[in-house]
C-alpha positions as CSV (number, residue, x, y, z in Angstrom):
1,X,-75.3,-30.2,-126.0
2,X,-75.1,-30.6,-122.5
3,X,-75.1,-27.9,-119.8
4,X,-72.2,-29.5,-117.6
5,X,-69.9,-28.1,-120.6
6,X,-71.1,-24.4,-120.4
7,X,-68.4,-22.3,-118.8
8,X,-64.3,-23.0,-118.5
9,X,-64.3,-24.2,-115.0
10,X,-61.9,-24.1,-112.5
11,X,-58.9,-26.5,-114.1
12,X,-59.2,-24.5,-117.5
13,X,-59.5,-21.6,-116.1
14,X,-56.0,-22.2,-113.7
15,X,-54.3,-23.7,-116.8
16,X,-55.4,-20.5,-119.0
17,X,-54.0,-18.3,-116.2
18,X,-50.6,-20.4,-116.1
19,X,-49.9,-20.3,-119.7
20,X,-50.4,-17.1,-119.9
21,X,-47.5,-15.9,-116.8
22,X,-45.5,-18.7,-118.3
23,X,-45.6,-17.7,-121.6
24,X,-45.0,-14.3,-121.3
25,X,-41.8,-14.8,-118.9
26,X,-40.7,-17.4,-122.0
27,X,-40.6,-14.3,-123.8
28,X,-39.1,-11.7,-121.3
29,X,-36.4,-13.8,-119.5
30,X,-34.2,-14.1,-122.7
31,X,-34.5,-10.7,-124.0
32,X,-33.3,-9.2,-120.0
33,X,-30.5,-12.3,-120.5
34,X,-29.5,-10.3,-124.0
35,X,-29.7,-7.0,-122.6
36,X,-27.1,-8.6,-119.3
37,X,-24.6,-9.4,-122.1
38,X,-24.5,-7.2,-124.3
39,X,-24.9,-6.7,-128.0
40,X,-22.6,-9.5,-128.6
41,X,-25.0,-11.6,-127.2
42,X,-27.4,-10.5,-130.8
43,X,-24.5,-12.1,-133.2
44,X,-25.0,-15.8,-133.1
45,X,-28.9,-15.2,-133.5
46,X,-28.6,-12.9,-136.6
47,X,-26.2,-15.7,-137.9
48,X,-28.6,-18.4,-137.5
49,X,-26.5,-20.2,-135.0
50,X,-28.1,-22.5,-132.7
């Protein structure tokens, strides 16, 4: 094994940190979207609508 792979580096480490703010406002956005509307906003979900 070679010691230029030891470590995550800069571009791993950005992409890591990215995700990571990313992914969590994937989560959060839609849920303060559902809270905005209202519970009718919950219907078409528990439905199974698209």
């Amino acid at each position: 094994m070679s010691n230029s792979n030891k470590g995550l580096g800069l571009f791993r480490a950005t992409g890591i940190y990215v995700g990571a703010i990313l992914g969590s406002g994937a989560l959060v956005l839609p849920a303060m979207a559902a809270d905005v509307a209202g519970p009718a906003s919950r219907v078409p979900v528990g439905l199974g609508s698209p």
